[in-house]
N, C-alpha and C positions, 0 to 999 in steps of 0.2 A: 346831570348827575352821572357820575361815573357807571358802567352798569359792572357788578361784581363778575370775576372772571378765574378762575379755578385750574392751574394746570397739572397734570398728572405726568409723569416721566420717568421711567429707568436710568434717564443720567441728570444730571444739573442743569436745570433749565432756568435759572434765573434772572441769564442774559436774557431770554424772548420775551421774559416777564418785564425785565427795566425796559427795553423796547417798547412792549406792547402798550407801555403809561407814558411814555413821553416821545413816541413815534409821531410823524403826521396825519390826518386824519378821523375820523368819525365813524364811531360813536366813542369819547374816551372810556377806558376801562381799569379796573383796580384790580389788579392779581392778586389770590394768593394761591399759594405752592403748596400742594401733599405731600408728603413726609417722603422723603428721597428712595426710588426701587421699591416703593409699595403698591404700584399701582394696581395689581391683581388683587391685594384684600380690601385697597380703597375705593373700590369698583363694587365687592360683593358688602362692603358693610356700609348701609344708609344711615348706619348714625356714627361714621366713624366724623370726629373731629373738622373735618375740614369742608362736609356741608353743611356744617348748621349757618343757619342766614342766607339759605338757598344760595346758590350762585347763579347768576341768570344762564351762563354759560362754561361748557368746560375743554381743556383740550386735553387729549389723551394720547402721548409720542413716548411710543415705546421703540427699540432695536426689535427687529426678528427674533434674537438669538432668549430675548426677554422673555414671547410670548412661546416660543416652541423649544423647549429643551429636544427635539431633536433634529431642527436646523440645524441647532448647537453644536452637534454630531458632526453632522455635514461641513459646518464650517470646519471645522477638527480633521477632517480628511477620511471619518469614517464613513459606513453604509448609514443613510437612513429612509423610514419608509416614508412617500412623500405621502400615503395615507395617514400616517398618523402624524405627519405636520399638519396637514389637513385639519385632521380631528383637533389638532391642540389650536388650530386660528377658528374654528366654529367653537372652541366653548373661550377665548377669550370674546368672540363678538359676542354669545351669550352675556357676558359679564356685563358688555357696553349695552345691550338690550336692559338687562336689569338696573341695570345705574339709569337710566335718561329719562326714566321720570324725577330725575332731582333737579334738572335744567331745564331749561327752554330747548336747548342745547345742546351737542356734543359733538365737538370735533375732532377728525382720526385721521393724521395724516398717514397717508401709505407710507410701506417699508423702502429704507436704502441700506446699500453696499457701499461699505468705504471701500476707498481705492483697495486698500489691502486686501480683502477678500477677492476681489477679480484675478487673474491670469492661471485658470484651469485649463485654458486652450481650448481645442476643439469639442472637448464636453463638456465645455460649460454653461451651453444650452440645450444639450439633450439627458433624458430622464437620468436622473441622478448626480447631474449637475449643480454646481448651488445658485448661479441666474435663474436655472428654469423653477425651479423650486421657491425662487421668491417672489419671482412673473407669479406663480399658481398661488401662492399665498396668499399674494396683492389682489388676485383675481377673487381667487375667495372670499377676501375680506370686504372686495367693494358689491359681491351678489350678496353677501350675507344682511348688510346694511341699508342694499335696496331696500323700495315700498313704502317711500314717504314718512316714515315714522322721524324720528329727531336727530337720527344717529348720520352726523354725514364725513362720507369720506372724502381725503381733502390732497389733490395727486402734491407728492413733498418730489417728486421725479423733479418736473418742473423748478424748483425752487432751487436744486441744487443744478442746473442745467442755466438758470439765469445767474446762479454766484458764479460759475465756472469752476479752473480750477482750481481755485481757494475755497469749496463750499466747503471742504471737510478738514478738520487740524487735529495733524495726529499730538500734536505738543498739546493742544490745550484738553484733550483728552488725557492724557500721563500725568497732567497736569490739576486739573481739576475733574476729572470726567464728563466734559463737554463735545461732544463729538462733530460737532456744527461749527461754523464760523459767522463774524456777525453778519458777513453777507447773505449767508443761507438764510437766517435769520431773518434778517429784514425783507427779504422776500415773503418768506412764511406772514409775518404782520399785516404786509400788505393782502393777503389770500384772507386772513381770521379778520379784518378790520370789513373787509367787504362781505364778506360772509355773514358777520354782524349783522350790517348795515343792512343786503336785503333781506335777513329775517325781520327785521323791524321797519319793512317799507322804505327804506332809502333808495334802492335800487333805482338807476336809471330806465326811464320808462319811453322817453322820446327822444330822437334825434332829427334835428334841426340842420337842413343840408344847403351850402350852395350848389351852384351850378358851375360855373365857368373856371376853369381849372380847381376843380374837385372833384364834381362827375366826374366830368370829360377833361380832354386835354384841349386848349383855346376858349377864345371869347364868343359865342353862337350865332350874336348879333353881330358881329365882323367877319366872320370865317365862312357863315352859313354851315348848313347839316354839313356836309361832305368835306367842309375845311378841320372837322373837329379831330382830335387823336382820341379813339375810344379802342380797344380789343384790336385785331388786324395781324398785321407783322412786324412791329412798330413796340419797343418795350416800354414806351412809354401809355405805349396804349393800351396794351395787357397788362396794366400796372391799375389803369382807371377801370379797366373790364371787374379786374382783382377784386378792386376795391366796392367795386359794384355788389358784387357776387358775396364781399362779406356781411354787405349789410343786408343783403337781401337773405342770408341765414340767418341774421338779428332779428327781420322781420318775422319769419319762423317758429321763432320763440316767443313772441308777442312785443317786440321793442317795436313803436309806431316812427313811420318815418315820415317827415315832411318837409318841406324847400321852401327856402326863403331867399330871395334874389335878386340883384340888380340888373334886369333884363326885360326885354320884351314880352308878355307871357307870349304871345302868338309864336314868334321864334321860337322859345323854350320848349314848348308842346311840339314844335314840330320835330326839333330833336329828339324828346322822350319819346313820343308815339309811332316817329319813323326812323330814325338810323338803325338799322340792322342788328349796329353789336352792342344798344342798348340792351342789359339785365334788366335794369328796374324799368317799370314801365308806369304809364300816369295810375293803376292801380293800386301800387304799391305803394300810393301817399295817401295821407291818411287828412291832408291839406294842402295847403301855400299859399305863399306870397312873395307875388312876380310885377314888381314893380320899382318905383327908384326913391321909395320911405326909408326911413331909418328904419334898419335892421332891428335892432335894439328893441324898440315898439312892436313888430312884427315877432315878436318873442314872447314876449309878455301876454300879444292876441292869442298866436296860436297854442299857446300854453292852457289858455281860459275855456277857450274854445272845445279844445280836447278835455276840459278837465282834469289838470294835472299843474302839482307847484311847479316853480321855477328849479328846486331842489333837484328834481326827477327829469332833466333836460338835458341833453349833451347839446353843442352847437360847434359847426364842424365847417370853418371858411378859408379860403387862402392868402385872405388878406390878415394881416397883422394888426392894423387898423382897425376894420369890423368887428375883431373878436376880441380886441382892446374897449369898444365902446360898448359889446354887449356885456362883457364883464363889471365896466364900471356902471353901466345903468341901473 
């Protein structure tokens, strides 16, 4: 069942909407749209028209220039006070505090600058600059929204730093006022689809690791410890350190890791517990299975094992083969 999905915008947002119902991924969702540049009164009125039949979820992407008439200023080339931009992004979060008991929901992507607005030069990062002014805005809006309650901010930086430079179309702006392109776009889906998803338990909860060229660089049982390329002065090997160190912040978060492998355990242990520039060490697993079973099987166990569906699993090999047989099983 589609889950109801509500956007709110200063410009025409009904590109992200036809995306967001026929993009790929989980959980599907059915848009509908608030009445075009209203989103400050559709925020402060809970019976206006567009939440009746609750919407499980909402999104709320405004311009700067929307919520601070005196950004608006700024952008204009005049003086304005960055306190009372301030003061005008803590009563739009007000607004989003009072709206979010109508969802489960609400999401805020931070503020962008088209290209246009950039080349102020050298102050256009210090006080009275219109960068630093939207740095302080962003900042603001994402302390205002701390504290766990529903309201969450969503970095839109990212999104248009993955479109590159097509994320922004000044034509389809003049044009319909859209300020985005579909690459920004479909980036943004992908951020709101998984946002979804771990509100509603989807989230990836374990990762499934090999060993031998995954960890490390070589085979452990041919190479032995000292043959392996891990960390060193070797870029392939600060590549596997990298990779180490990223999952070892995953662990941090509470993502459980564990190894599944076609290998010796005795060799394998002796690599994780002695080479030098192993990160993750035999603590950091949360399992395994160090033998030469199907993979596939060894998925399914440590899945059960831990407590957790096959859904909530990443599994992560360098063969093309293994991660072809654990998909199809």
């Amino acid at each position: 069942m589609p889950r109801p999905f509500l956007l709110l915008s200063d410009f025409t947002i009904d590109n992200l909407a036809a995306l967001l119902e026929s993009g790929p991924g989980q959980p599907a969702l059915a848009c509908r749209i608030a009445p075009y540049g209203q989103t400050a009164q559709v925020l402060a009125d809970d019976k206006a028209d567009c939440w009746k039949g609750a919407p499980s979820y909402a999104l709320v992407w405004t311009r700067p220039q929307a919520v601070s008439p005196a950004f608006t200023s700024l952008l204009q080339g005049k003086k304005a006070s960055l306190r009372r931009i301030l003061r005008e992004v803590d009563e739009f979060c007000a607004l989003l505090h009072s709206a979010s008991k109508r969802a489960k929901a609400l999401f805020v992507p931070t503020w962008l600058l088209p290209p246009a607005a950039s080349g102020y030069g050298l102050g256009d990062l210090t006080s009275g600059g219109v960068s630093h002014a939207l740095l302080r805005m962003n900042l603001r809006l994402c302390e205002k929204l701390a504290g766990g309650g529903s309201v969450f901010p969503l970095n839109a930086q990212r999104w248009a730093e993955a479109a590159g430079p097509g994320a922004y179309s000044e034509k389809l702006w003049y044009l319909g006022k859209v300020p985005y392109s579909k690459e920004l776009f479909s980036q943004a889906v992908l951020d709101l689809k998984a946002a979804v998803s771990s509100l509603e338990g989807g989230s990836r909860k374990l990762i499934l690791l090999d060993l031998d060229d995954t960890l490390w660089g070589g085979i452990v049982g041919d190479a032995g410890l000292q043959g392996l390329r891990l960390g060193g002065h070797d870029p392939l090997g600060e590549a596997y350190a990298d990779f180490q160190r990223a999952l070892k912040a995953l662990s941090r978060h509470g993502i459980l890791l564990a190894i599944i492998s076609k290998n010796e355990e005795r060799a394998a242990f002796e690599a994780i517990d002695g080479h030098p520039e192993m990160i993750l060490r035999r603590k950091d697993f949360a399992g395994w299975r160090i033998d030469w079973k199907d993979k596939a099987l060894h998925v399914a166990e440590l899945a059960a094992e831990l407590n957790l569906g096959l859904q909530s699993v990443v599994f992560i090999d360098d063969s093309p083969a293994e991660r072809e047989r654990v998909r199809e099983a």
